[in-house]
N, CA, C and O of each residue as an XYZ file, in Angstrom:
348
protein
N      36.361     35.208     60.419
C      37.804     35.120     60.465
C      38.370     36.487     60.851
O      38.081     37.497     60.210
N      39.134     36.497     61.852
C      40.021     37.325     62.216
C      41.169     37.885     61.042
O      42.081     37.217     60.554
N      40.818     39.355     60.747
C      41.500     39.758     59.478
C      42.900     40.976     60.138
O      43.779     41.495     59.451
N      42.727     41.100     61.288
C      44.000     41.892     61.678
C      45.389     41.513     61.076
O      46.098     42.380     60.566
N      45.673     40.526     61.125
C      47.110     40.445     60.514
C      46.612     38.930     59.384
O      45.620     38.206     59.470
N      47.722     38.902     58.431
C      47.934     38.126     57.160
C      48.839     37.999     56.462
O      49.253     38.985     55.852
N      49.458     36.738     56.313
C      50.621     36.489     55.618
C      50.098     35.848     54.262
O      48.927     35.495     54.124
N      51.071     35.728     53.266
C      50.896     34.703     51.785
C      52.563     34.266     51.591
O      53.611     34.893     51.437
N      52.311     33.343     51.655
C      52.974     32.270     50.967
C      53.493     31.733     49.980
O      52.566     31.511     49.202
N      54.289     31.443     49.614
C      55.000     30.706     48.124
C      55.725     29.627     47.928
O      56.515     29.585     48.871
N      55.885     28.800     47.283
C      56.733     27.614     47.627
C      57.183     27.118     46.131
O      56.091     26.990     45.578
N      57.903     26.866     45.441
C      57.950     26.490     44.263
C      59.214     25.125     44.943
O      60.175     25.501     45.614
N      59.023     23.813     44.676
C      59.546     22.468     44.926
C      61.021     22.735     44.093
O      62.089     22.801     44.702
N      60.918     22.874     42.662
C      61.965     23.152     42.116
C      63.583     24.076     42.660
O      64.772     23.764     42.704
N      62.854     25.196     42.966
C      63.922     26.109     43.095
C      64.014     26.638     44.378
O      64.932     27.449     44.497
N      63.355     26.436     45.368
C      63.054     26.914     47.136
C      63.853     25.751     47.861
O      63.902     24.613     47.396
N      64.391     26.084     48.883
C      64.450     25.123     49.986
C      62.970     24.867     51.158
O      62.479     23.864     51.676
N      62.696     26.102     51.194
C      61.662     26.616     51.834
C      60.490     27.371     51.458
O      60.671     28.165     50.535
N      59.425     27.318     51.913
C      58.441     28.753     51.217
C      58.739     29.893     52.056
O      59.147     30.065     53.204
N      58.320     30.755     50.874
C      58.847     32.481     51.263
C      57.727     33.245     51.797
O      56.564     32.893     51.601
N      57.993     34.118     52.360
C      56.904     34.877     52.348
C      56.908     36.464     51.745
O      57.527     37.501     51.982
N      55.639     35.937     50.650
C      55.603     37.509     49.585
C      54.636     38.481     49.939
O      54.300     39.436     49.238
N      54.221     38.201     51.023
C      53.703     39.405     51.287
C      53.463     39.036     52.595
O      53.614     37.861     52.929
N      52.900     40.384     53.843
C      52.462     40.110     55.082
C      52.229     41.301     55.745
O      52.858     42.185     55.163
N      51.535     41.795     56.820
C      50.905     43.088     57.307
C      49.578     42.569     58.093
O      48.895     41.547     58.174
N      49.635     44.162     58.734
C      48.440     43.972     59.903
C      47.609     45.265     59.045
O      47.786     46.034     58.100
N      46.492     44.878     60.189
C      45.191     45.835     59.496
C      44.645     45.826     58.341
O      44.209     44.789     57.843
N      44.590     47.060     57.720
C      44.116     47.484     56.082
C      45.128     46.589     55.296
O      44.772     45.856     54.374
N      46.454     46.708     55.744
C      47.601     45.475     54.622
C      46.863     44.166     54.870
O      46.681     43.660     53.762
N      46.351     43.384     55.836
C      45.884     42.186     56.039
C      44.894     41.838     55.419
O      44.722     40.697     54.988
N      44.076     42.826     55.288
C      43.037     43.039     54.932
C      42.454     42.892     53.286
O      41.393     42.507     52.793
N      44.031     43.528     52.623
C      44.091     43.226     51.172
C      44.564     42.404     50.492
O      44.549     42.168     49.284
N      45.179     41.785     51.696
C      46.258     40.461     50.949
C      44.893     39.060     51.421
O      44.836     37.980     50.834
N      44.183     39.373     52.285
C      43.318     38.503     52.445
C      42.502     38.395     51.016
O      42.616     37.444     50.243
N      41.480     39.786     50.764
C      41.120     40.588     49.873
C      41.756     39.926     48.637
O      41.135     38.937     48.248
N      42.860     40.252     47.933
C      43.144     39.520     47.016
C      43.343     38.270     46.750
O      43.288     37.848     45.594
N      43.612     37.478     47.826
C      43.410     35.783     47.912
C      42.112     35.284     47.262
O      42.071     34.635     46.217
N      41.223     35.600     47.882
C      40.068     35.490     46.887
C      39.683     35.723     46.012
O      38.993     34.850     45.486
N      39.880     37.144     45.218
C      39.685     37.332     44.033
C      40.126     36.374     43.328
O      39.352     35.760     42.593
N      41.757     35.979     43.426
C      41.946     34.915     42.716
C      41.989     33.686     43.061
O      42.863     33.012     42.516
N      41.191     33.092     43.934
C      40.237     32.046     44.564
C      41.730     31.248     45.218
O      42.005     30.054     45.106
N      42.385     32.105     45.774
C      43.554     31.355     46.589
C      42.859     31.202     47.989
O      42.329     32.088     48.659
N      42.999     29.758     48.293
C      42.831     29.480     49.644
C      43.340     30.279     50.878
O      44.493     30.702     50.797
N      42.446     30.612     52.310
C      42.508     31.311     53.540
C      42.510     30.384     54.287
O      41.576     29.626     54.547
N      43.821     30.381     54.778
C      43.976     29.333     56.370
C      44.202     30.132     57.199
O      45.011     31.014     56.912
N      43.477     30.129     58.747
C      43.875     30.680     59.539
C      44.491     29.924     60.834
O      43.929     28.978     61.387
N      45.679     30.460     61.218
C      45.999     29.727     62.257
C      46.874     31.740     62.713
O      47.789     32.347     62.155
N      45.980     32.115     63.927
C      46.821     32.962     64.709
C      48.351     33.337     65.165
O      49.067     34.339     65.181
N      48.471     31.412     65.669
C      49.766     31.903     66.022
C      51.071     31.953     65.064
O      52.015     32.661     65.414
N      51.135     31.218     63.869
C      51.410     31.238     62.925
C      51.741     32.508     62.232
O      52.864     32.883     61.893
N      50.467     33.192     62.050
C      50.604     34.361     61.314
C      51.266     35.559     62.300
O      51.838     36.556     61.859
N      51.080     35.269     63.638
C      51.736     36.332     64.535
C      53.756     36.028     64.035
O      54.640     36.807     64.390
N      53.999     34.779     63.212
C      55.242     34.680     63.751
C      55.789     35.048     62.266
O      56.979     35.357     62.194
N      55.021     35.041     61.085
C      54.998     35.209     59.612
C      54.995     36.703     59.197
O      55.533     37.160     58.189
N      54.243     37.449     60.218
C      54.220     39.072     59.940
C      55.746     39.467     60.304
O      56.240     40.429     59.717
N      56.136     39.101     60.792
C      57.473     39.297     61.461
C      58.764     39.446     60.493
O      59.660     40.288     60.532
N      58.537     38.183     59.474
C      59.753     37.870     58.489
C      59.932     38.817     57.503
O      59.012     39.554     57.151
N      60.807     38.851     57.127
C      61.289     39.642     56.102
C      60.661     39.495     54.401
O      61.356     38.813     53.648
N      59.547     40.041     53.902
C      59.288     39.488     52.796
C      60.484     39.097     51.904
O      61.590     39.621     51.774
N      59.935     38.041     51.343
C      61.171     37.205     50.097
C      62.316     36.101     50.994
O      63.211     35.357     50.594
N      61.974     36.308     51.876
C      63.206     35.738     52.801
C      62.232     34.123     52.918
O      61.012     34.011     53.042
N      63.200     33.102     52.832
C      62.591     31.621     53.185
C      62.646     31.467     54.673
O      63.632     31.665     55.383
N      61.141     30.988     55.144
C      60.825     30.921     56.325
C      61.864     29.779     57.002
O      62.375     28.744     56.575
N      61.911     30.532     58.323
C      63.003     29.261     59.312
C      62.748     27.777     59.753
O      61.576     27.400     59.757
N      63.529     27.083     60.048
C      63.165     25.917     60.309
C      61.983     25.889     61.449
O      60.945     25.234     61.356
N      62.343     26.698     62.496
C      61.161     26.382     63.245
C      59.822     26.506     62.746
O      59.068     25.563     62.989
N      59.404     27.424     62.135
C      57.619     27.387     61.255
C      57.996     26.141     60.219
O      57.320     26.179     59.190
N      58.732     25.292     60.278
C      58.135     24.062     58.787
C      56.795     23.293     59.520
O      55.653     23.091     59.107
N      57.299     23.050     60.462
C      55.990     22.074     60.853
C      54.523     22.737     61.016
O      53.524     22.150     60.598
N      54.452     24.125     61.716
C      53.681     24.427     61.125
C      53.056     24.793     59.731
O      51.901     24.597     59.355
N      53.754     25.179     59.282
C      53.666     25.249     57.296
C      53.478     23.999     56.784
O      52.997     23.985     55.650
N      53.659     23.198     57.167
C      53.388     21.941     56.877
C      51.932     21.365     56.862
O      51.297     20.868     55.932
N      51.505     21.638     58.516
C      49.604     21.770     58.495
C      49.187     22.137     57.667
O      48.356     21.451     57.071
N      49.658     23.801     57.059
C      49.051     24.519     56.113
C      49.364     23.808     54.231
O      48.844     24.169     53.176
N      50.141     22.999     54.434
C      49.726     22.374     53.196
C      49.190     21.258     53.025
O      48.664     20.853     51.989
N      49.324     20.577     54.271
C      48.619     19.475     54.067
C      46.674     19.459     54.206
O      45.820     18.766     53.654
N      46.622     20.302     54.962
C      45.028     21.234     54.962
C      44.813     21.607     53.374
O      43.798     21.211     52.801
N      45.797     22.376     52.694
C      45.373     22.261     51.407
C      45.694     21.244     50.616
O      44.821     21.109     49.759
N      46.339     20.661     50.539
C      45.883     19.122     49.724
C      44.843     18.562     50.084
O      44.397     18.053     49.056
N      43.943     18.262     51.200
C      42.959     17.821     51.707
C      41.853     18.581     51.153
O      40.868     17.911     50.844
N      41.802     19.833     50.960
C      40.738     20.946     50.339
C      40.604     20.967     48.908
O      39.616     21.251     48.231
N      41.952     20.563     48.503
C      42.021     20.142     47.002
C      41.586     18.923     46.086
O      41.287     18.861     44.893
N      41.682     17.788     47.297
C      41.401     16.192     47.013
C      39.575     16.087     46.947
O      38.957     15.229     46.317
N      38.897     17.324     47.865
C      37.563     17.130     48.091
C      36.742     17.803     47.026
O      35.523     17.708     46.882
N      38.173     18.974     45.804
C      37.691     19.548     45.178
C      36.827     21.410     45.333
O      36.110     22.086     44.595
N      37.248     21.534     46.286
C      37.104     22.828     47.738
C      37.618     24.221     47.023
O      37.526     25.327     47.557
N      38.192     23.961     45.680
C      38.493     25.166     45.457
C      39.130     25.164     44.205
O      39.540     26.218     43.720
């Protein structure tokens, strides 16, 4: 997996319209937010173009309408990883 750039994600149903993004960076930052995903056995999706458009946002800020559909893959990929028991 390509570790140059990395975003994380948040979404709480209750109180979001949207998921946020709490963290994001290229290089050594990508590198640790990847890095800590695992430690605490949080799932790694990669989709390039995605994350090229996620490094961009403003942390804390709810992502725009245009990335839902992609964000959307990315949860429905994890419900699917979750249903098989994957993590």
């Amino acid at each position: 997996m390509k570790l140059d750039k990395a975003a994380a994600l948040e979404y709480d149903s209750n109180n979001d319209n949207a998921p946020k993004v709490v963290a994001a960076g290229k290089g050594a930052v990508a590198k640790r937010i990847v890095a800590k995903a695992k430690e605490f056995d949080v799932p790694v999706f990669a989709n390039e173009a995605l994350v090229d458009s996620l490094v961009e946002l403003e942390i804390g800020k709810e992502i725009p309408a245009e990335l839902y559909r992609s964000v959307v893959e990315v949860f429905v990929w994890l419900a699917k990883q979750d249903a098989k028991g994957e993590f």
